[in-house]
VEXSEKE-612270 format. One line per 5 residues: number of its first residue (from 1); for each residue x, y, z of C-alpha. Coordinates in pm, 1 decimal, padded with zeros to 6 digits. Each point is the difference from the previous one (the first is absolute). Layout:
NUM = X/Y/Z; ... .
This chain:
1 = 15009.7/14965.6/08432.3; -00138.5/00263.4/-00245.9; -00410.3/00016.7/00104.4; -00035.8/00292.6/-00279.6; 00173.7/00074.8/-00255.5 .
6 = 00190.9/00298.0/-00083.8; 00067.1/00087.5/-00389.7; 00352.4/00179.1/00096.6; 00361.1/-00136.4/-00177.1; -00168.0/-00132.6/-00344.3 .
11 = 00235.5/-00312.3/-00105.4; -00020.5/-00155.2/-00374.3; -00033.5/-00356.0/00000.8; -00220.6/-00292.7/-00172.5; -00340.0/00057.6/00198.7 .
16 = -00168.1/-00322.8/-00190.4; 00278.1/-00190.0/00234.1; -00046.8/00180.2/00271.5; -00373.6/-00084.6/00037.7; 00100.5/-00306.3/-00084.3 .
21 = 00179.0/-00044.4/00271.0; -00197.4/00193.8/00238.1; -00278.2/-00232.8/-00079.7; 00198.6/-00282.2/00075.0; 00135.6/00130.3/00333.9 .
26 = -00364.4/00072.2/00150.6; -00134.8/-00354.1/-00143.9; 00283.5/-00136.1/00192.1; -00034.3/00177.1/00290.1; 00295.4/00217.9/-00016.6 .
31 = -00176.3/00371.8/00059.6; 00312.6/00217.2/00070.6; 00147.1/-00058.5/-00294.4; -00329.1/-00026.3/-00226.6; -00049.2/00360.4/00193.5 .
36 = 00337.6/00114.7/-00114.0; -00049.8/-00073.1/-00360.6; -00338.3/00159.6/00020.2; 00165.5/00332.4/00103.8; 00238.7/-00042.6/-00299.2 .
41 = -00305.3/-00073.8/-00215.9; -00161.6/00325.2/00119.0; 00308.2/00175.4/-00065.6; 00028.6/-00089.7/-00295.9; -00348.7/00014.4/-00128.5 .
46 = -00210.4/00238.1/00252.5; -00323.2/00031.3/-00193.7; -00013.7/-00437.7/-00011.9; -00297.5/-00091.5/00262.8; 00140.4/-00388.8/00046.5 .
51 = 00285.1/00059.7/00195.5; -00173.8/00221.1/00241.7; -00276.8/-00256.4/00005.9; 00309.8/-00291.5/00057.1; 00086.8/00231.1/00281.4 .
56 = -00361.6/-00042.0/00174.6; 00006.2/-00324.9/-00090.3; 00286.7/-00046.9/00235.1; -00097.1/00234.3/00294.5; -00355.2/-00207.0/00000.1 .
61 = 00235.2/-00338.2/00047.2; 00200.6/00166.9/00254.3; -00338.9/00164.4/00190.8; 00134.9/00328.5/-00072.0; -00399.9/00125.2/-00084.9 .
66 = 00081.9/00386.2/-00033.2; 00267.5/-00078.9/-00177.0; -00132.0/-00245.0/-00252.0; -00324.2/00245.2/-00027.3; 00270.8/00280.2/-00122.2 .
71 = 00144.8/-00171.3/-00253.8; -00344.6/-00121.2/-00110.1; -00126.7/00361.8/-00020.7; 00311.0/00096.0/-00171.7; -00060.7/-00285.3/-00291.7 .
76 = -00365.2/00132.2/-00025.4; 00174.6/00339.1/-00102.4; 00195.3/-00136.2/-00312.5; -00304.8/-00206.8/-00134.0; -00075.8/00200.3/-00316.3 .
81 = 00123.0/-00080.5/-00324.7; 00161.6/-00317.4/00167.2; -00105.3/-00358.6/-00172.2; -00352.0/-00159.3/00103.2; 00199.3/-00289.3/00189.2 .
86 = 00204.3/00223.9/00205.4; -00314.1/00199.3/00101.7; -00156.9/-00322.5/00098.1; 00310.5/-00073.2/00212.7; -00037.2/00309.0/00174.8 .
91 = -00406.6/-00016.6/00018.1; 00058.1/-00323.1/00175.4; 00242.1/00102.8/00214.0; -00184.1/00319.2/00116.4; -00321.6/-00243.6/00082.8 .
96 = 00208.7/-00245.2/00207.2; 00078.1/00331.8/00229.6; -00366.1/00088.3/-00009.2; 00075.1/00283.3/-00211.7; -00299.6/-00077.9/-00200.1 .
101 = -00078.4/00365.3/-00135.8; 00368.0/00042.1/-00137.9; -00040.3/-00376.8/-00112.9; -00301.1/00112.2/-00215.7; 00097.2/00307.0/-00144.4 .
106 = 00332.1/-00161.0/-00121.2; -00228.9/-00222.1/-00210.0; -00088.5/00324.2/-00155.7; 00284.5/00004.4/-00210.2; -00071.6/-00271.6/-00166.7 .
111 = -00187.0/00013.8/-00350.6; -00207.0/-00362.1/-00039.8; 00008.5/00073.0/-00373.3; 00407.5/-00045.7/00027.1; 00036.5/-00316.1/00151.1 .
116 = 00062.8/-00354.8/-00046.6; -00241.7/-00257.8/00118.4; 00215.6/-00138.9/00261.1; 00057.5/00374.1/00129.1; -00424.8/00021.8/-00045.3 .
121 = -00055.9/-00265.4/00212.8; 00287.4/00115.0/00309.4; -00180.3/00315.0/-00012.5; -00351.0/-00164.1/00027.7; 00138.8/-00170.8/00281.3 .
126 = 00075.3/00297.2/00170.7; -00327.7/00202.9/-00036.0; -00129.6/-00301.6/00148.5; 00227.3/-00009.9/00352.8; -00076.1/00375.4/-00048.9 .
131 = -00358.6/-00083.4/00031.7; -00118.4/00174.0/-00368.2; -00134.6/-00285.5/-00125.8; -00141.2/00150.2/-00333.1; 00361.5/00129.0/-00100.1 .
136 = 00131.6/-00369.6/00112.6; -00294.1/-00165.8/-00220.5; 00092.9/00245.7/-00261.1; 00340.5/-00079.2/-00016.3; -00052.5/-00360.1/00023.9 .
141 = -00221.3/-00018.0/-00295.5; 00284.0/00210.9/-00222.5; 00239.2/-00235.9/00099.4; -00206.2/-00271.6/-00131.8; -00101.0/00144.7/-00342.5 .
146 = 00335.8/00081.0/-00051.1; -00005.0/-00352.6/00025.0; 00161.3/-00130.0/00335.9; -00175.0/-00272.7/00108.0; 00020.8/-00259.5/00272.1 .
151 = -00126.0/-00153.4/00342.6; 00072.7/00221.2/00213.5; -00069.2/00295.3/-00262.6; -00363.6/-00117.3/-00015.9; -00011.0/-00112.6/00393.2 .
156 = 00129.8/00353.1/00057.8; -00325.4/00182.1/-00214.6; -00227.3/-00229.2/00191.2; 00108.1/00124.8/00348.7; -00000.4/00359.0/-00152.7 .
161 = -00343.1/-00024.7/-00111.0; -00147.7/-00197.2/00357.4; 00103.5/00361.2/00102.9; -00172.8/00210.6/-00270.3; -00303.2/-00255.7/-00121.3 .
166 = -00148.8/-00129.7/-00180.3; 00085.9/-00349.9/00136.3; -00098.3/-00219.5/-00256.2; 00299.1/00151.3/-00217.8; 00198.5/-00089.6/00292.2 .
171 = -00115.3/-00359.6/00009.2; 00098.1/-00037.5/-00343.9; 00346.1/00191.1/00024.1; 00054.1/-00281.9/00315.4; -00094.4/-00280.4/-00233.6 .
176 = 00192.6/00069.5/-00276.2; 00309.1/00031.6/00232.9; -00113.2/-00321.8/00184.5; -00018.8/-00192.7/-00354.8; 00340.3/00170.6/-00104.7 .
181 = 00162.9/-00132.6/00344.0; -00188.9/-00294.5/00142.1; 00187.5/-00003.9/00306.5; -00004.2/00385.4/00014.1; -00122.0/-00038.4/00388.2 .
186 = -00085.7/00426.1/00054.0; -00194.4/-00062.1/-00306.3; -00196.0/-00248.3/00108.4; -00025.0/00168.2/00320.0; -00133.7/00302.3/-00150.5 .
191 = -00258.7/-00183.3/-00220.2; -00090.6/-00173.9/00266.2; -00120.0/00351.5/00170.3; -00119.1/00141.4/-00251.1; -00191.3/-00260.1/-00151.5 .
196 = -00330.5/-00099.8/00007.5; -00175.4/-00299.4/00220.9; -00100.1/-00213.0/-00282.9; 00348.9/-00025.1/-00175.7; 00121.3/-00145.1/00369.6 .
201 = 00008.9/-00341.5/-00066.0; 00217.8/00005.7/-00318.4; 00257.0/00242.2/00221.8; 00057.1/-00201.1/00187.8; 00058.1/-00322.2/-00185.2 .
206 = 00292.3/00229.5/-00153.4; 00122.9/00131.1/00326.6; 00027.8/-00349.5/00126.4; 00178.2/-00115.5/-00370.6; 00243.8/00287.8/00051.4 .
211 = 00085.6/-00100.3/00337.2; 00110.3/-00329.3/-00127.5; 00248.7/00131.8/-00228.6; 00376.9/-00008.0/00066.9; 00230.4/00260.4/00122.1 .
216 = -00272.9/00292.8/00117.7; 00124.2/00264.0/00206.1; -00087.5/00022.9/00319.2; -00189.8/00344.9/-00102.1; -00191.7/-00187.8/-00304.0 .
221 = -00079.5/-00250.1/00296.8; -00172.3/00245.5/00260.7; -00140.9/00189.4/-00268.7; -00209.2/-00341.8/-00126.4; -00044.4/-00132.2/00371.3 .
226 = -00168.7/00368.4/00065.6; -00222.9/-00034.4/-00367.5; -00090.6/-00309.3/00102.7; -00145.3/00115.2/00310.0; -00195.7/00294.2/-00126.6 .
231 = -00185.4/-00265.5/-00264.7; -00088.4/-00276.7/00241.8; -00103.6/00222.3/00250.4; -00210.4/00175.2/-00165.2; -00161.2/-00340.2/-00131.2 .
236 = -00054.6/-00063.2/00372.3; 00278.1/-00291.2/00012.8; 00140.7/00102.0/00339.1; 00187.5/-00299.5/-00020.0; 00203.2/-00037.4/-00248.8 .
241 = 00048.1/00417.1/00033.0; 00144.9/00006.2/00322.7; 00248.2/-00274.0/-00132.8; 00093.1/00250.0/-00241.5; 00002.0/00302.3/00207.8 .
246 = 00254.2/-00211.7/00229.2; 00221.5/-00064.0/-00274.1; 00015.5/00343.1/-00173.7; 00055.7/00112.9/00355.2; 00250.5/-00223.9/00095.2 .
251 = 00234.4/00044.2/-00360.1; -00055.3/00397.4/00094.6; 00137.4/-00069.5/00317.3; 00310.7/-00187.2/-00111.0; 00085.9/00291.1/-00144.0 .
256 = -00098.0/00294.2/00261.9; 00232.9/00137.5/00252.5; -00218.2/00044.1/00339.7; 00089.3/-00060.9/00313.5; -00296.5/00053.8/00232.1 .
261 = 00234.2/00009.4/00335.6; 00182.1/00265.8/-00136.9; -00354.6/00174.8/-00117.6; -00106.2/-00036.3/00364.4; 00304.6/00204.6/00132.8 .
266 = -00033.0/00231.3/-00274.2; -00296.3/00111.5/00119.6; 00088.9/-00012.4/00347.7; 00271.8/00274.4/-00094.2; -00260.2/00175.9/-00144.7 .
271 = -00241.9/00005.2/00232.7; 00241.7/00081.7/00282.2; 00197.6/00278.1/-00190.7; -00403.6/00167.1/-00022.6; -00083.5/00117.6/00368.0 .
276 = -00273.1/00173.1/00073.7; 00215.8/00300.8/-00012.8; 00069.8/-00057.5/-00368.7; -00222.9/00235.4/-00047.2; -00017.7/00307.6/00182.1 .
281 = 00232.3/00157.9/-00280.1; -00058.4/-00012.5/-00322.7; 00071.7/00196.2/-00300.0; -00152.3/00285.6/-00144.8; -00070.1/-00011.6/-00377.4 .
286 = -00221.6/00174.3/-00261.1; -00368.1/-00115.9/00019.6; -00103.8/00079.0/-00302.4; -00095.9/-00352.6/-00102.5; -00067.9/-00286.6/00191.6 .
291 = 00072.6/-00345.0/00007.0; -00221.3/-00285.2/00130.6; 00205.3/-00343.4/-00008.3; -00195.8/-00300.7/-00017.7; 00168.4/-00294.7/00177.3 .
296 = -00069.7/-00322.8/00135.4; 00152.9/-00367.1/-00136.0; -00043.3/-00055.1/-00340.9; -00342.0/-00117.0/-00189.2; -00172.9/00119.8/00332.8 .
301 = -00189.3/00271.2/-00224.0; 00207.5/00277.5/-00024.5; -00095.7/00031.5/-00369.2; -00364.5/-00012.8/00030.9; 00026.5/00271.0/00281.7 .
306 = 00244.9/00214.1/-00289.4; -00270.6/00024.5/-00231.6; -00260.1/00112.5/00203.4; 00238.4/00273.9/00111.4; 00065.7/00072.2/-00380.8 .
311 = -00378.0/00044.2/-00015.6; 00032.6/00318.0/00190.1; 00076.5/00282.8/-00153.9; 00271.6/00152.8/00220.3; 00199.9/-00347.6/-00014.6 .
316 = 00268.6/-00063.4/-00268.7; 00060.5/-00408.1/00023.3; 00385.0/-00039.7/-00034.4; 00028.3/-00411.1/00058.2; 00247.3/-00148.4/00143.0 .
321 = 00313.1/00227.1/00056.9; 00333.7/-00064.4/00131.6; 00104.1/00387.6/00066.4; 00001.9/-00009.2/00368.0; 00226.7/-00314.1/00043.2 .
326 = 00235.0/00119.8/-00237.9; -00012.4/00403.5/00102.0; 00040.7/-00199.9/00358.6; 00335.0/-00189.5/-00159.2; 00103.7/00369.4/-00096.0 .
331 = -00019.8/00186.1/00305.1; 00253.9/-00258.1/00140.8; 00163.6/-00063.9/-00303.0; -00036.3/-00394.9/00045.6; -00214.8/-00255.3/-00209.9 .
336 = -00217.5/-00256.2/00199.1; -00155.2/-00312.5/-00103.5; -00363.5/-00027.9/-00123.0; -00101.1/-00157.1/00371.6; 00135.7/00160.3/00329.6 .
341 = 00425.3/-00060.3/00090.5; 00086.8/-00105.8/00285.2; 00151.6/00332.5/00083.7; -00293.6/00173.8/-00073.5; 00034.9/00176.9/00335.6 .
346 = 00283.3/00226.4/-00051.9; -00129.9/00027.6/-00371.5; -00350.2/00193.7/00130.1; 00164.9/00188.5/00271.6; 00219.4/00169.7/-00216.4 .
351 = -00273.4/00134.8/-00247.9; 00012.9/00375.8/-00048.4; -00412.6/00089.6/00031.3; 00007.5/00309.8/-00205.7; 00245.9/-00116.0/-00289.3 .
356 = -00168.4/-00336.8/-00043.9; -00372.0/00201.6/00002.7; 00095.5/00227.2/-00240.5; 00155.6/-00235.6/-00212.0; -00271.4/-00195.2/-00070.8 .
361 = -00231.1/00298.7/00023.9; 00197.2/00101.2/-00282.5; 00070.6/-00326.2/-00218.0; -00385.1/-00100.0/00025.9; -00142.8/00367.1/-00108.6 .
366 = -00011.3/-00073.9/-00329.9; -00221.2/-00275.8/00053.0; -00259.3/00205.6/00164.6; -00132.9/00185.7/-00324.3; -00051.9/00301.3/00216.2 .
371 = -00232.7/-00201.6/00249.8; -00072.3/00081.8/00350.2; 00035.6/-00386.6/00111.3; 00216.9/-00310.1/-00172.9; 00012.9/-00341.3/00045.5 .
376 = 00291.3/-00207.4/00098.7; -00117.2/-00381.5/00044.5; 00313.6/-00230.0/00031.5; -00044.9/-00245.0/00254.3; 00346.4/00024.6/00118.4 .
381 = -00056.0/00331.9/00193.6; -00124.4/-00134.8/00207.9; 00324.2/-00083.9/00183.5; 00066.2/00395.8/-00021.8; -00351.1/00089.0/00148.6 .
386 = 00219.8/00225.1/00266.8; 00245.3/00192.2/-00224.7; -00281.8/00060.8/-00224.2; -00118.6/00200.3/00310.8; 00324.6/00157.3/00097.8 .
391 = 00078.0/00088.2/-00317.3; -00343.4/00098.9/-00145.8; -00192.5/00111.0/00297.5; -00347.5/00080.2/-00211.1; -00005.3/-00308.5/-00192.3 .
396 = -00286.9/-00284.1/00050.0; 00059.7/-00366.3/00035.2; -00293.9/-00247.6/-00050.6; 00074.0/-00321.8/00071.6; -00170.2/-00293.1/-00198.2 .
401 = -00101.1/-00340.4/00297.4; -00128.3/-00309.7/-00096.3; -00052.8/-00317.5/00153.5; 00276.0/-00180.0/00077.0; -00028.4/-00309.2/-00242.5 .
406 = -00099.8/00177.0/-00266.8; 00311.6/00272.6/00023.4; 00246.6/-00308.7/-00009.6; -00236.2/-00217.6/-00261.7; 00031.1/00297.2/-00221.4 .
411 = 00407.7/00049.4/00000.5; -00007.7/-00373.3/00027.1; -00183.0/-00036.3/-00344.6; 00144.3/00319.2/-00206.8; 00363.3/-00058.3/-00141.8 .
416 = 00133.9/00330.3/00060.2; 00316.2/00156.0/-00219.2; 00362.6/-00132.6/00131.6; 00132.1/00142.0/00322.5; -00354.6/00132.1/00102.6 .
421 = -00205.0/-00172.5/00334.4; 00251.7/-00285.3/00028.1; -00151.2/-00119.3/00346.4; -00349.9/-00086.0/-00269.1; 00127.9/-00360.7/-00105.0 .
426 = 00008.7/-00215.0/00347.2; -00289.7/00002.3/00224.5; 00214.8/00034.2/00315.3; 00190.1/00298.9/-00143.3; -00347.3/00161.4/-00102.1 .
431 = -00104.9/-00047.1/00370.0; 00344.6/00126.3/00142.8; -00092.6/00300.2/-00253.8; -00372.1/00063.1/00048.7; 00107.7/00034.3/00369.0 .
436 = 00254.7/00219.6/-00064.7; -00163.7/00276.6/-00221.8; -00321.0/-00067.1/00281.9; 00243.4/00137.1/00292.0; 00183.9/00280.5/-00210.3 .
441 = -00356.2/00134.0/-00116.5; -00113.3/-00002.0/00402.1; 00333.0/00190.4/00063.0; -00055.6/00288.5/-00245.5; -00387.8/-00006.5/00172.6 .
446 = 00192.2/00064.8/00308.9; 00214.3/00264.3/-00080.6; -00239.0/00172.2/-00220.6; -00331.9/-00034.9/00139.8; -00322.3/00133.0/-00195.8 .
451 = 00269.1/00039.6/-00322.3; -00024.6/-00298.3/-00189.5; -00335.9/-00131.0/-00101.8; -00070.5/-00358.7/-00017.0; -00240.0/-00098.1/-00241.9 .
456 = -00112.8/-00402.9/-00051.4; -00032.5/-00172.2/-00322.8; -00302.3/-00160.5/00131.3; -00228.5/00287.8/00059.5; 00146.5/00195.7/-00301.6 .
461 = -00125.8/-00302.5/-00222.6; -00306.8/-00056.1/00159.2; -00128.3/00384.7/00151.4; 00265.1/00222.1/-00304.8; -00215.9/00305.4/00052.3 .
466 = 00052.7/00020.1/00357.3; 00362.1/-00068.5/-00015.2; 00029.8/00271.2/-00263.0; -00132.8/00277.2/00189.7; 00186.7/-00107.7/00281.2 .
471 = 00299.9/00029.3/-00181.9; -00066.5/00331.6/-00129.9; -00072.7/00121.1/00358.8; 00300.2/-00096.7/00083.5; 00183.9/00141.5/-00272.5 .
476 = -00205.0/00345.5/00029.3; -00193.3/00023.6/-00301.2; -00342.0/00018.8/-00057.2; -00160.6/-00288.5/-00097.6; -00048.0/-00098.3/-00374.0 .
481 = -00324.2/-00241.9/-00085.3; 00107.0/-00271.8/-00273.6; 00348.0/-00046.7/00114.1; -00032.1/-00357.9/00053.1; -00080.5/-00074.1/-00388.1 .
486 = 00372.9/-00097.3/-00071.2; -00126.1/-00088.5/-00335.8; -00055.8/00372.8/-00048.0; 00406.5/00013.2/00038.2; 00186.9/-00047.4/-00298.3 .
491 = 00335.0/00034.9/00113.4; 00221.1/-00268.7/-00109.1; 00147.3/-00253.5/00287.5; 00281.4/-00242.2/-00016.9; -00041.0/-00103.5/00325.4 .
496 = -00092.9/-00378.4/00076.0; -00343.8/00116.2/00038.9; -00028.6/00159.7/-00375.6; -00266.8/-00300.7/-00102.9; -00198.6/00000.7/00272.8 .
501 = -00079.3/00396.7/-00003.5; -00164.9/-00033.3/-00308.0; -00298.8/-00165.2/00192.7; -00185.8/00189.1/00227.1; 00057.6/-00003.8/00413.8 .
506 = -00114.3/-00358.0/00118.2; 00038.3/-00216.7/00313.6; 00128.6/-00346.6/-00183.1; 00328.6/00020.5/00165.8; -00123.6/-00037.2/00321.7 .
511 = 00144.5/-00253.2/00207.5; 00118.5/-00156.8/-00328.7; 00282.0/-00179.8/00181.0; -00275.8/-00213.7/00167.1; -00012.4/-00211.2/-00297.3 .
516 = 00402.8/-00069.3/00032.1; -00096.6/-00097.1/00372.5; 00175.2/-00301.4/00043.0; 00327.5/00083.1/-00179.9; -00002.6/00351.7/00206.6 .
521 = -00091.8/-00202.2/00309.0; 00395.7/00092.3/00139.9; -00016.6/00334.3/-00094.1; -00322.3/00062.9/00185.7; 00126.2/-00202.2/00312.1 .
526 = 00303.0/00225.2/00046.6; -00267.0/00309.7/-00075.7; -00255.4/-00087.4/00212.4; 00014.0/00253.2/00238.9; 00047.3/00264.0/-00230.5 .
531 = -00314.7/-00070.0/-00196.7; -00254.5/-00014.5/00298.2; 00132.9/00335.0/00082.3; -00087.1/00123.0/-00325.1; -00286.5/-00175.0/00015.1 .
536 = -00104.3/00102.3/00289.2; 00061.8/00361.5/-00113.0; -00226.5/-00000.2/-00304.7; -00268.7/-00206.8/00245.9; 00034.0/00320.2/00273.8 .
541 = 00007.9/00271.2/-00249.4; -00369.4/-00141.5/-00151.6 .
C-alpha cells in the first residue's frame, strides 16, 4: 500500500467521484483502496491538501504515525488559497497528530471577514481545542451576529468565556442554552459549575425535571447526574449527592472501556521492561531550554503548582501537552492508547533516546518564547517518568502526592472528557489504579534517585512559600518572593481547575473526602495500608 504519495503518471478522470469514493472506502474500512484513489487524487490535482490529509487519515487508522504525520505535513503545505472548510479539515487533522503549531498557522489562512457563520463557529471551535480562547470567543460571537444561533452555539460561548472571564457572562450564555434545550445535560452541567450558591436550589429542581424526561442519552444522563452533584454538595446534602455522584458514575461507566486486570499487567510490563539499567544511557540533546514536567494523578494539584512556576520569570507555563507520547508513537512508528497496552514492554524498549529527545525538543520550542525553563503538566507522564530521563537527561520531574482519599475523591467527583482516566468511575477500579500509579512512581524513585522531586498537596496548600522555594532549589533558580500569588497570574487555564485558580491558595480541600466517608468506606478499606504510609510520611517529615 502507497504510505506517500508520488505525483508521477498524471491520469484525467472525475476527481469529485473519486473522493467520493475514497471517502466511502475509508468510512467503510477499506484503506488500500481509499489509499489508491488518494494517489490518483494527488495525481491528478497535486496542489489539493484533502487527499494528502485522507492519506494521514488512513496511516493514523492503520498506526502508521510517521507516515500519517507526512501526509499531514504535506496538507499543511497546500493550505493557502484553499476554502475555509478544507483548512479546518486539515487544522484538525494536524491537532489530532499533535501538530499543534502547523494546526495554528493553517488557521492563518483564513480571513473571519469571509466566512459563513457555520464556518465562524468550526473555526471558534478550533481556537478553542487550540487553547486561544480570545480568537475562539471571537469567532463564536461572529458566528452569532451573523445570526447562527442555538443550544449548543450559546453552551459553546459559555464554556469559552469560564476560560477567559468574566463568569457572569458565562452563567448567562449557560442559561440561555439550558432554557433553549431543557434537557441539554452539559448545559446544565456547566451552569451548575459555574453558577452561583444561591441559584442552587432552582438547579436542581430542573436537573431532576430533565432527568425525568424520555429518551436522554446516556451522555445528557451523566452530564445531569454530575450537575446534580456539584449543586447538592455544595448545599452540604451529602446525601442525596453521593446518590448522584453514583449514578453519573455508573451511566459513565456503562459506557467506558477499562479493564483494571489488564491495567495491572500493563504496568507490570512497564515496570519490568525499566531496570535499573534503563538508565545508564541516555541521549544527548541540545540544552538550551529545559523542561520541568509536572505529574502526578489528576486534580492532585498539578495546576496550582503550574502557576506558581509561571510566577517565575525564567518559566514559560505550556499546560497540558501531549508531544512526548506522540513524538514517543513516532520514534516507533506505532500509535498507543491513552492508558498503558499490554505490550507496553517491547513498545519502551524499542525507543530511540536521541530521536525521541530531539523531537520533542524540537516540536515544543516554540512554546518556550525563548525561555530558559517550560512547563509540561499532563498527568499522564507520569507513566513515562523513565523515558523522560533517557531521552531528556536534564529535564526535572516534580511529582504532585496527596492523600490517598482525597486523590481518588477528586477523579471520583470530576467527569473528565471521553477516553481520559477510565479506572475514575468504580471505587474498586480507582483503588486497583491509585495502587498502580503508587508503585510505578516508587519505581522511577528507584531508578532515578534524587531526580524527581515529590512535592505534597498538603504542605503546598497549607506552608506555599516553603514549597515554592523548594521547588526552585530544585529546579536551580534563584528564588523569586510573590510567586505563590497565583492571582497575580493571568494566564488563561482550561484545565478542570480553571474556577478554582481564580481564588487565592487555601486548605478547604483537605481531607474533603471525609465528608463522603461512608460511601468511600470500600475504597478506603482496600487503601488502608497505603494511606497510613502516607500518613505516616507527612507525620515523620514534621
Amino acid at each position: 500500500m502507497t504510505r506517500t504519495a508520488s505525483t508521477e503518471h498524471p491520469m484525467h478522470t472525475d476527481l469529485s467521484a473519486l473522493w467520493t469514493q475514497a471517502i466511502a472506502d475509508f468510512e467503510a474500512g477499506r484503506f488500500a483502496e481509499s489509499d489508491a484513489l488518494c494517489v490518483q487524487l494527488i495525481q491528478q490535482a497535486p496542489d489539493k491538501p484533502l487527499a494528502y490529509a485522507l492519506l494521514a487519515r488512513i496511516c493514523h487508522a492503520m498506526g502508521l504515525v510517521r507516515e500519517a504525520t507526512f501526509n499531514a505535513f504535506q496538507a499543511s503545505q497546500r493550505v493557502e488559497g484553499q476554502s475555509a472548510e478544507d483548512i479546518l479539515i486539515v487544522s484538525t487533522l494536524l491537532t489530532d497528530l499533535t501538530e499543534w503549531q502547523l494546526a495554528k498557522a493553517s488557521l492563518g489562512f483564513i480571513d473571519p471577514d469571509r466566512i459563513g457563520p457555520e464556518t465562524l463557529l468550526g473555526l471558534g471551535r478550533q481556537y478553542s481545542t487550540l487553547d486561544d480562547q480570545p480568537r475562539a470567543l471571537d469567532c463564536i460571537r461572529r458566528a452569532r451576529a451573523a445570526g447562527l444561533e442555538g443550544p449548543f452555539v450559546a453552551h459553546m460561548e459559555g464554556i469559552v468565556l469560564s476560560f477567559t472571564g468574566p463568569i457572569d457572562q458565562a452563567v448567562a450564555a449557560c442559561e440561555e442554552a439550558v432554557a433553549q434545550a431543557p434537557a441539554y445535560g452539559h448545559a446544565h452541567w456547566s451552569a451548575a459549575q459555574f453558577g452561583r450558591k444561591d441559584g442552587g436550589l432552582s438547579r436542581i429542581e430542573r436537573m431532576r425535571a430533565a432527568l425525568q424526561e424520555d429518551g436522554l442519552s446516556n451522555e445528557d444522563i451523566t452530564y445531569l447526574h454530575f450537575g446534580l452533584f456539584k449543586e447538592l454538595d455544595t448545599l452540604d446534602d451529602t446525601d442525596a449527592a453521593w446518590d448522584a455522584l453514583v449514578s453519573g458514575a455508573r451511566a459513565r461507566r456503562s459506557v467506558t472501556n477499562h479493564d483494571a486486570a489488564r491495567e495491572t499487567a500493563a504496568f507490570d510490563a512497564l515496570v519490568a521492561a525499566t531496570p535499573a539499567s534503563y538508565l545508564e544511557q541516555v541521549a544527548d540533546v541540545p540544552r538550551d531550554a529545559t523542561p520541568i514536567f509536572v505529574v502526578g494523578m489528576p486534580r492532585t494539584g498539578t495546576t496550582l503548582l503550574e502557576r506558581i512556576l509561571g510566577n517565575h520569570p525564567q518559566i514559560e507555563t505550556c499546560g497540558e501537552l501531549n508531544d512526548f507520547r506522540q513524538q514517543m508513537q513516532w520514534a516507533n512508528n506505532r500509535r498507543t492508547s491513552l492508558t498503558l497496552d499490554v505490550d507496553v514492554g517491547p513498545f519502551v524498549a524499542g525507543l530511540d533516546a536521541n530521536v525521541l529527545g530531539k523531537r520533542y525538543l524540537a516540536k515544543t520550542k516554540w512554546l518556550t518564547r525563548g525561555k530558559a525553563f517550560y512547563s509540561d503538566k499532563h498527568p499522564l507522564n507520569m507513566l513515562w517518568c523513565g523515558p523522560i530521563l533517557k531521552a531528556l537527561p536534564h529535564a526535572k520531574i516534580i511529582h504532585l502526592r496527596r492523600n490517598p482519599m482525597d486523590s481518588c475523591f477528586s477523579n471520583l467527583k470530576e467527569l473528565f472528557a471521553p477516553e481520559y482516566y477510565p479506572y475514575s468511575y468504580a471505587l474498586d477500579e480507582l483503588a486497583a489504579h491509585y495502587r498502580n500509579y503508587n508503585r510505578l512512581m516508587q519505581h522511577w524513585h528507584a531508578i532515578a534517585p534524587g531526580r524527581i522531586l515529590d512535592v505534597r498537596y498538603e504542605d503546598l496548600v497549607m506552608h506555599p512559600e516553603h514549597e515554592a522555594r523548594r521547588v526552585q532549589e530544585y529546579l536551580g533558580l534563584p528564588a523569586v518572593e510573590g510567586v505563590t500569588d497565583i492571582l497575580a497570574n493571568r494566564k488563561v487555564t482550561t484545565t478542570a481547575s480553571t474556577l478554582q485558580l481564580r481564588q487565592p491558595i487555601h486548605t478547604r480541600n483537605i481531607a474533603g473526602w471525609k465528608r463522603y466517608a461512608r460511601g468511600l468506606a470500600p475504597l478506603e478499606a482496600q487503601l488502608q495500608d497505603l494511606i497510613d504510609a502516607y500518613e505516616g510520611r507527612a507525620a515523620a517529615a514534621a
